[in-house]
N, C-alpha and C positions, 0 to 999 in steps of 0.2 A: 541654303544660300547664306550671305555672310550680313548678320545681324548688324554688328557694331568693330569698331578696331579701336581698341586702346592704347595709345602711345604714351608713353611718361619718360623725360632724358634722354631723346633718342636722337642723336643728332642734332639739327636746331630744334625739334621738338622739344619743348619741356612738359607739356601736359595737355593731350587735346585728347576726346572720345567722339570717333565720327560713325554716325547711324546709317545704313544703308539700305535703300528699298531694293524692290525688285524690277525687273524691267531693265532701262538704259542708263547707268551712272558714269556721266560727265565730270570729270574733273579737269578745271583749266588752271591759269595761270602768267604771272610772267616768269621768262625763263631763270632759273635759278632759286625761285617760290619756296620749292622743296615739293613739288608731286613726285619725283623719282623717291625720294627719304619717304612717302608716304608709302609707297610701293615695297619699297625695301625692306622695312618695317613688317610689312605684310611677309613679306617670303621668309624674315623670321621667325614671324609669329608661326608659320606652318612647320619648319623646320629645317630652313637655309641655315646657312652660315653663321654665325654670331662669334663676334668683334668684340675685344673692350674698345676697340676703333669705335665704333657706335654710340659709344657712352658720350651723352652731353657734357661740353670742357666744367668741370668744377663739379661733378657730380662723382658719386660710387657706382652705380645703379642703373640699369636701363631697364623699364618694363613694357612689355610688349604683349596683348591680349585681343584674340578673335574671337569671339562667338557667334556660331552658322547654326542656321534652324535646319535640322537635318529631318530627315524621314526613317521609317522605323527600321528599315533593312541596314542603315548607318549604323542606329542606336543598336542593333544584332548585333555589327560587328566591332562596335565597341565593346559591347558585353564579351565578347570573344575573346577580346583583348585583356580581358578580366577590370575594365572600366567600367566602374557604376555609370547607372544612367542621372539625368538628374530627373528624369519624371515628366518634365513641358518640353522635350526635342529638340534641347539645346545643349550644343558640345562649343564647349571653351578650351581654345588653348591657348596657354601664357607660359611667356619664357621671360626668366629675369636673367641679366645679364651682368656682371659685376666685375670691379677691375681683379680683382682676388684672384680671378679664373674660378669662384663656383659661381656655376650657372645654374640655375634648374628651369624642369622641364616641368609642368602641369597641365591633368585634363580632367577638367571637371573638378579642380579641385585636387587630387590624388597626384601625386608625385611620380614621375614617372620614369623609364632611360629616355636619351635620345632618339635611340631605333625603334621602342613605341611609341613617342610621342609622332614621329615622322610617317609612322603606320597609322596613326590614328588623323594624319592629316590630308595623307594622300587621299585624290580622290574628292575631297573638297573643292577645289580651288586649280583652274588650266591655265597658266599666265602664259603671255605671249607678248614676246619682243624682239622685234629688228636680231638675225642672225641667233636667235635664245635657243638653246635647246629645248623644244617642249616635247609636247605630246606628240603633235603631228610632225613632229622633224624623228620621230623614233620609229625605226622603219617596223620594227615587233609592233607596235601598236596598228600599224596599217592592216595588218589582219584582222584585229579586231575589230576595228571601225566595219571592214570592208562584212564580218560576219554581222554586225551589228545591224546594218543598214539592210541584211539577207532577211531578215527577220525569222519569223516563227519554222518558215519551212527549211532555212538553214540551219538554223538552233537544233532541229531535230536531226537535220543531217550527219550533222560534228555530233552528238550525243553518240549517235550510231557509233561514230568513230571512235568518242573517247571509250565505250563499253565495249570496243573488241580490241583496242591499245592495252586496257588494263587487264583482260583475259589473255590477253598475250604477254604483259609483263610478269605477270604475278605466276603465269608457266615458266617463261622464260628464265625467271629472278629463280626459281626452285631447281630446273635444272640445271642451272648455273652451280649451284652448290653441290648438288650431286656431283656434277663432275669433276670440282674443286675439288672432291672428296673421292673422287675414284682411285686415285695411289692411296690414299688411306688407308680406304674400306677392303682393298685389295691385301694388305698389309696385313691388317685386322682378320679378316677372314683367313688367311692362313695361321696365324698365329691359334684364331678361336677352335681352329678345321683342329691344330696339333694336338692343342688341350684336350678335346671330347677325346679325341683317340685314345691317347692315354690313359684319359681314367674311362673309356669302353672296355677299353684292353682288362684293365685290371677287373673286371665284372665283380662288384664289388656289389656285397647286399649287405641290410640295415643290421647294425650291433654286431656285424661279423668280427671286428679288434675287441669287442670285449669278448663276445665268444673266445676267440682266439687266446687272448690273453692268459685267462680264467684255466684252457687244455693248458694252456704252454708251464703255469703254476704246478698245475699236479704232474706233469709229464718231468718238469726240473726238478721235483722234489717227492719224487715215486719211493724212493727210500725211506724215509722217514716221515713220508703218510702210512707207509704198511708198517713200521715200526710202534707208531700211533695208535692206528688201527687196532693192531694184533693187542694191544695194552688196554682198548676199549673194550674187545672182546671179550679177551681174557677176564678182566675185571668182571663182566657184564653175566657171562654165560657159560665160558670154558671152565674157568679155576687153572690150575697146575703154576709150577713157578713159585713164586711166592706169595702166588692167590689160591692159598690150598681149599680155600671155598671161592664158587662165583657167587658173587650179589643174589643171581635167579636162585640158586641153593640158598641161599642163609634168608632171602625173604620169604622161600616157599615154608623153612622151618618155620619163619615165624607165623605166617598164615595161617600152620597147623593151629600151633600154641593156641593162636589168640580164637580161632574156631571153637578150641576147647574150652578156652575161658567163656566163652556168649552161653556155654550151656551152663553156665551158672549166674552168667549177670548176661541178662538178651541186650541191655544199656548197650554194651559195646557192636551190636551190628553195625552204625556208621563206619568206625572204623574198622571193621569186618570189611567194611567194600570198597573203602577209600585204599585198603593195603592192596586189596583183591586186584584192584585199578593201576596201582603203580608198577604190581609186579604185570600188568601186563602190557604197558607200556615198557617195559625195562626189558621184558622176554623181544618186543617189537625191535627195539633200537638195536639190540644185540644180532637180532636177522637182518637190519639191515645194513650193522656193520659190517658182517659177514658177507653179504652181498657185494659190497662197497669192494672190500679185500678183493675179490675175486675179479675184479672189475681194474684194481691198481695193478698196473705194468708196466716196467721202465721199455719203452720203446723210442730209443735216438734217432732212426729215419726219421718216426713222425715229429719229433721235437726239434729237429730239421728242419724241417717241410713248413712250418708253424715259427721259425724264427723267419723264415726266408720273404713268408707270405707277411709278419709283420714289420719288418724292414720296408717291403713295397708299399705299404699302406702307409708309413709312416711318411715315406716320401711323398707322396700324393696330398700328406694331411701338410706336408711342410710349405707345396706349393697351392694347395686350394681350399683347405680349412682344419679345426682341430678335432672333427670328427667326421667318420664315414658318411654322417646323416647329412653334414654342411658339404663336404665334399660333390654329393649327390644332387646335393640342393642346384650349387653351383653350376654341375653339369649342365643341368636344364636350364638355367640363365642363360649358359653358351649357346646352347640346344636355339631359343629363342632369337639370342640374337645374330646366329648366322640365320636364321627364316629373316632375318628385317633386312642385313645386309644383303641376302641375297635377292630379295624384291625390290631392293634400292637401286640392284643393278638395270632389275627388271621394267623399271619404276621409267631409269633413264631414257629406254628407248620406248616407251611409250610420251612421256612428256616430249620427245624429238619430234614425234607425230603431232601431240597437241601444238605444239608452239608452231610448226607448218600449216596446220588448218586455222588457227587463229589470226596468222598472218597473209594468211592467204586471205580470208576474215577481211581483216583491214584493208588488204589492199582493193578492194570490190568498193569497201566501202567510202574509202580515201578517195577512190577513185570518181564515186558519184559524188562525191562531196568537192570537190574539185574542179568537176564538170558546173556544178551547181555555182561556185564560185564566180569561176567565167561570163557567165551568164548574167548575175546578180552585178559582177564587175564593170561590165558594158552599159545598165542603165546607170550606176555611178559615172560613170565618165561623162554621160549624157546630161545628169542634171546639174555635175560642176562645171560645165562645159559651157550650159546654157545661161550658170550663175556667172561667170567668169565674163561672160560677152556682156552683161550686164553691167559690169567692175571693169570697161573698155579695155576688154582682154580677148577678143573672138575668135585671134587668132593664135591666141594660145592652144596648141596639143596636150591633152590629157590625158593620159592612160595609166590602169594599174598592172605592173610587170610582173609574172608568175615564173619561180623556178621554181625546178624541184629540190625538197628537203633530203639531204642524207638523211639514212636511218626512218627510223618508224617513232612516233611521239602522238599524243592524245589529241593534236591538231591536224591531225591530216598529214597530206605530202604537200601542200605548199610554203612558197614564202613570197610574200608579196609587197610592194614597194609601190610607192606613187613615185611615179614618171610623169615629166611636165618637159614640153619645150617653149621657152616663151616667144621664138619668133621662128615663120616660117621656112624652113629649109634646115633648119636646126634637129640637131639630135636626141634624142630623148634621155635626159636624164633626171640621175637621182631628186626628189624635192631637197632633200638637204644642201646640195652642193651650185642653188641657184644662187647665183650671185646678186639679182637686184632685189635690194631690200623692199621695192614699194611693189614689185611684182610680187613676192612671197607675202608679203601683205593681204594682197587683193586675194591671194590666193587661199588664205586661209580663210577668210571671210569666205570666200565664194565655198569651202569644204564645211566651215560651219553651218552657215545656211542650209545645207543640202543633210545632216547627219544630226540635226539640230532634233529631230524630232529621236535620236535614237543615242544619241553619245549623254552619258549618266551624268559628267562634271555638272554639278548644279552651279557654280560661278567660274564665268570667263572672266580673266582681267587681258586688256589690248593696254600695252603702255608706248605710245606715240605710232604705234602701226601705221599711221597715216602720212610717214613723215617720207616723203620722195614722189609722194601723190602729188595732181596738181587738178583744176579746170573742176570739169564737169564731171573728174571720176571720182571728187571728193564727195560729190551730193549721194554720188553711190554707195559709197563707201559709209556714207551718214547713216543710209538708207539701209542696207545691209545690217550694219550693226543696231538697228533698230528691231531689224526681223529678227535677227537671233534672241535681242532681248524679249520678244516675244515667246519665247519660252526657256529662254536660262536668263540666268542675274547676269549683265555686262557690265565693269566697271571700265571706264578707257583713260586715259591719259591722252589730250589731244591740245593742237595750236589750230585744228582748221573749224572757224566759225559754221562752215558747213558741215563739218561732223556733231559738232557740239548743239547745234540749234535740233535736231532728233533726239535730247536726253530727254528723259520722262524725270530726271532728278540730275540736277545741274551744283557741284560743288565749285568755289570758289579756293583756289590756294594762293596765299599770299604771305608775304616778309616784313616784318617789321621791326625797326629799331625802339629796343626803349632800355634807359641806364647804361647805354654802351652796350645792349645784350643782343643777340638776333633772335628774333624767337616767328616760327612758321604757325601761321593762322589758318585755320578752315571754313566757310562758312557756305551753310546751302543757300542757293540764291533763289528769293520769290521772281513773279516775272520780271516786274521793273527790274530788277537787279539784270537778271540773265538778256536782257536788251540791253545793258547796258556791256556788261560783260561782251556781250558779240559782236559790237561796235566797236570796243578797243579791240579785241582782237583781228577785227577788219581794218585796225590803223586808225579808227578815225580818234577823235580830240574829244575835251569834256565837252557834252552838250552839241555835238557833233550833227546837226539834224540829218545830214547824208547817211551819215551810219548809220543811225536810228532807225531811218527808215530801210536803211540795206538788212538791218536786224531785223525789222520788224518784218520786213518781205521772209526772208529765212525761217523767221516763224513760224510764219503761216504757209508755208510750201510746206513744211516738216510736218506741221498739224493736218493739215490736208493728205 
């Protein structure tokens, strides 16, 4: 509820702080006082409008500060907001306001935008005035009020609903892209379907371009590897030419020699078998050169066949990687991602089925929820009805009107709208579009009273609500907004001594002149004061003893 209001520059305001209890807050005055500028002040401080219009004449500056004792699901979502808490369950908001045009926004201290300070305030505070747009003039709201008032077995109803809305959107949201994506995937899959084929076709196996490569050398240059060859040979094994000894020949000579020499120095055995060792490696290389020869042959089919096969493969490395092994790699990436595309197809007409059963889902469930509604609807109408005959209104019609919602959403298929006719033989319409301001009055009163125990605004402000009333529907109207402060904080703004003589906290607003200045005063009035207060507002004179006693009577009806 709302702790304290800090004004400073604000209008005739130049500096007051007003403390607020809970229960019924009276605020009177004579006309012109400044209780609207009190008020105003207020819808700033939450996050209306702000004026350098607002700035007191001769000033820079206007500041504007509420603090509401809130409850700990507030302080959540404040923290939500990414607003510290302060720790005692108190949120402050202060707007400064300056001719400059900077204005700032604070909560709690912490600097804030506009659209979070206004988020951190909604919710606080239901003001209500003559033709105002509030809460109950917003026909979306009427649903809620009307779930509110269902209670537990509603709450669980709409759950139902919102849990098969969201298993149906979150189908739906998915096939949605699938199908957005069906000329794509379409697109894709042949182009992925072309690629595999192509390198299928080429049946391409690992290191096959270096194998390849490696024949295609000896095959282009078969000539002078046997040319080579034949000069290894020869050197190695043959002789002839002008290797009139081979190697194998002039090492075996020497193998003799040096055998001959060990029979006089044995010293030389090591090198006895180190020679023994080379000439038989040397004998080895020589067979396998020989082998080698016989194995070189210029063959141009096959060097053909091997230019033609690396051409292909070249092209395949051009468009899918720079080797057979990345190539391959490749392949199988495609491999994989037509199995995804083509289960994405797959994918489609099964979420067509889920998204049917899940809607089909809601509507069973929208459906009992709806019914439930109706139901829950018709004791609403009953207790505003009963409130309203109370607010001499009996023959007011009330009903709440149900059409169905396009589409499917997390509230069900309705939409629903308070319907009032205020006299009899009249048609029912909209709450918004009643014209008599002291009917719509009575009317919200009689909607508070009834929702009082379930609508969350922890403070109502009424500003002159009472004004088109008259008689005996004023004591009601006292009376009422007595009951509601029974369980929410009411702040009102009133001229009728019968409304006012029901505050549990009675402020005083007044005007006074000093140095040529106007400056607006507040003060809570003890009782003498508020008998006195209810006497001038009944007209009467200072010292009035008719009024006093007309006060005094009001008193004691209220307290009673």
């Amino acid at each position: 509820m709302l702790r304290s209001l800090y004004i400073k520059n604000f209008a005739l305001i130049d500096d007051i702080t007003v403390e607020f209890d809970s229960g019924l807050n009276i605020l009177t005055g004579e006309t012109g006082a400044g209780k609207s500028i009190l008020l105003g002040a207020l819808q700033v401080a939450l996050g209306g409008r702000a004026s350098a219009e607002y700035i007191r004449a001769g000033e820079d500056k206007a500041v504007v500060q509420a603090a509401f004792q809130v409850d700990t699901e507030t302080e959540k979502d404040m923290g939500n907001l990414g607003i510290e808490s302060s720790g005692d369950g108190v949120v402050v908001l202060a707007r400064e306001i300056s001719r400059n045009g900077r204005n700032w926004c604070r909560v709690n201290g912490q600097v804030v935008t506009l659209a979070m300070y206004r988020q951190a305030g909604a919710g606080l505070v239901d003001m209500h005035s003559q033709h105002q747009q509030q809460s109950l003039l917003n026909p979306e709201r009427h649903l809620e009020l009307l779930d509110s008032f269902g209670g537990e077995p509603l709450a669980l109803q709409l759950e139902k609903v919102t849990n098969s809305y969201q298993s149906w959107f979150q189908a739906h949201q998915k096939l949605q892209r699938l199908q957005n994506n069906a000329r794509d995937t379409a697109r894709e899959i042949d182009m992925l379907q072309f690629q595999n084929d192509e390198i299928e076709k080429a049946n391409l196996t690992p290191e096959e371009d270096i194998q390849l490569t490696n024949e295609r050398n000896i095959l282009a240059n078969a000539e002078k590897i046997t040319v080579l060859a034949n000069t290894v040979k020869m050197s190695l094994y043959s002789g002839g030419g002008k290797y009139t000894s081979s190697a194998v020949d002039m090492m075996g000579e020497g193998l003799n020699a040096l055998q001959q020499l060990k029979e006089y120095d044995a010293s030389l055995e090591p090198l006895l078998q180190s020679l023994e060792t080379a000439l038989y490696t040397v004998e080895d290389v020589a067979r396998e050169i020989s082998g080698y020869l016989d194995g070189v042959e210029y063959q141009p089919q096959r060097l053909d066949l091997i230019e033609k096969r690396l051409d292909e493969i070249n092209k395949l490395k051009r468009k899918y990687g720079d080797t057979v092994e990345e190539i391959l790699a490749y392949r199988q990436k495609i491999v994989s991602r037509l199995e995804e595309l083509t289960y994405s197809e797959e994918q489609i007409d099964i979420l067509q089925e889920e998204v049917k059963e899940y809607h089909q889902q809601w509507v069973e469930q929208a459906t009992a929820l709806s019914n439930l509604r109706k139901e829950i609807a018709k004791k609403l109408e009953e207790q505003v009805s009963k409130e309203l005959a109370g607010l001499d209104m009996a023959n007011v019609d009330f009903k709440l009107g149900f059409e169905p919602l396009d589409g499917i959403n997390a509230k069900g298929m309705d939409k629903v709208e308070f319907l009032i006719s205020p006299n009899p033989g009249e048609p029912l319409k909209p709450l918004q579009k009643i014209a008599s301001g002291g009917e719509l009055s009575r009317f919200m009163l009689a909607l508070k009273c009834v929702l009082a125990k379930v609508d969350k605004v922890p403070t109502l402000i009424f500003d002159e609500v009472d004004t088109g009333i008259g008689g005996r529907t004023l004591h009601s109207v006292g009376e009422k907004m007595a009951q509601i402060g029974s369980r929410h904080q009411v702040i009102t703004v009133t001229h009728a001594p019968q409304v006012a003589c029901f505050a549990n906290n009675h402020y005083l607003i007044s005007k006074e002149v000093e140095n040529n200045r106007t400056y607006t005063r507040i003060t809570k009035l003890d009782y003498q004061s508020r008998l006195n207060e209810l006497a001038r507002m009944l007209g009467g004179k200072d010292a009035d003893s008719v009024a006093l006693e007309h006060a005094q009577s009001l008193l004691n009806i209220a307290n009673n």
